[in-house]
N, C-alpha and C positions, 0 to 999 in steps of 0.2 A: 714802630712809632707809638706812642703814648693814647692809649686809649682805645684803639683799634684790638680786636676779636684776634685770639693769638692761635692757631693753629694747633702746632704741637711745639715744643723746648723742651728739651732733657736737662735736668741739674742733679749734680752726683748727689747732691742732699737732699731732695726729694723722691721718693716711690715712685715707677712710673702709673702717670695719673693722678698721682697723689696730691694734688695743689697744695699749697697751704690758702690759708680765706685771710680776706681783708671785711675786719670788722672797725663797723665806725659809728654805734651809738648802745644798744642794753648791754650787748656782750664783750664792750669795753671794760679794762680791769675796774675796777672801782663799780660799776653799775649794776642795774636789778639783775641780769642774766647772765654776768658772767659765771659766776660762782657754779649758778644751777649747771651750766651745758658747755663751761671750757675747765672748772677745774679737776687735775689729775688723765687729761685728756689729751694736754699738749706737752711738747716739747721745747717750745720756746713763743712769746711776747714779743715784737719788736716796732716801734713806732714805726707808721711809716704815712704815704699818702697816694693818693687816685689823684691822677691827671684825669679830664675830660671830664668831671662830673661835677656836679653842685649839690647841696644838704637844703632837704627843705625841712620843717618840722611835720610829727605826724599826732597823729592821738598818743600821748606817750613814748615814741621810737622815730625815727627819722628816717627817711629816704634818701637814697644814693637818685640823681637824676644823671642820665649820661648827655653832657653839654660840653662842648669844646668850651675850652680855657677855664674850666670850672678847677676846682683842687676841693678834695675830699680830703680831709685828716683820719686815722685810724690805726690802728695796728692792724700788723701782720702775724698772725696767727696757724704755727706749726704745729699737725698734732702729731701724737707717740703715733709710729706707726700702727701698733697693734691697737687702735683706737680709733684709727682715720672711718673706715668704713662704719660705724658706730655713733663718731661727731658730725661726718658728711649727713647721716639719714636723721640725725638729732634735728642738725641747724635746718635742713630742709624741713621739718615737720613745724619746726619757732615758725619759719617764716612763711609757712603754708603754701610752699612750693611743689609743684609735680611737673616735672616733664610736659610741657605740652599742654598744659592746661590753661584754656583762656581767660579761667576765671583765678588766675594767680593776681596777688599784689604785688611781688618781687618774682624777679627774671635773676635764676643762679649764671654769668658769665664768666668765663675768662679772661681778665684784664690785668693789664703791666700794672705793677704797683711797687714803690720804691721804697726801701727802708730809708728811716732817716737818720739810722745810725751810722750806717759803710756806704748809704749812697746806691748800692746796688739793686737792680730792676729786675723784677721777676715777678711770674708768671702766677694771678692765685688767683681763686673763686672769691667773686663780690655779687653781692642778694643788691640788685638795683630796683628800681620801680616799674612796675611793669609797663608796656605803651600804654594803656588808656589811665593808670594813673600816674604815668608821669606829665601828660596831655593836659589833667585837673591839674596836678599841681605850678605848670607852669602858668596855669593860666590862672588861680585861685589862691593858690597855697601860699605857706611862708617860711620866703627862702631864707636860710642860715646863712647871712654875708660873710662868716669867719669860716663857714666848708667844714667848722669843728662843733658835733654836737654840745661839747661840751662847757663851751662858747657861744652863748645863744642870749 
């Protein structure tokens, strides 16, 4: 089901473990962070979108919120294998993510995420906002009604 915390999935075109990530505002092609921390790193770009969440604006970057009937716009982001463990520990240190740490702004999960080229659903790491700021921003912030940063 769309939105919901995925367990485990195997796909012959993934590593195991190896997610691909759904990025949906700097490390978008065209923006300030792509260039610095996805290029020469992936394998493939492919549009796609997050069910179950909503875009709010941030200082600069934007926030994944997880909200039933929300829709995220983004790509989906495959890296070269020899490169995964490398972009994994890159993109966690952009979004000053650690395991377990309370004082995170984004929360790294596992969420269904659809290409919007073949239509196909699968399994990749999305950086959302963490509980106590997605708490602020639902109740202060300002939400992206188009779900596409780039559209604001």
């Amino acid at each position: 089901m769309c939105g919901e915390r995925i367990a485990f999935v195997t796909f012959p075109f993934f590593a195991p473990g190896a997610l691909p990530f759904f990025v949906y505002g700097t490390l978008r092609p065209g923006e300030v962070n792509h260039d610095l921390f996805l290029r020469g790193r992936t394998r493939s770009e492919t549009p796609a979108r997050l069910t179950g969440a909503v875009l709010y604006d941030g200082p600069g970057y934007p926030y994944a919120v997880e909200e039933p009937g929300g829709i995220v716009y983004g790509e989906l982001v495959t890296a070269l294998p020899d490169r995964y463990e490398e972009l994994l520990a890159a993109l966690d240190r952009l979004e000053e993510y650690a395991p377990g740490d309370p004082s995170n702004l984004y929360e790294r999960v596992a969420r269904e995420v659809r290409s919007e080229e073949d239509g196909y659903a699968v399994p990749a790491w999305v950086y959302v906002a963490a509980p106590s700021v997605a708490e602020h921003l639902r109740g202060q912030g300002k939400l992206i009604e188009s779900g596409d940063w780039r559209v604001r």
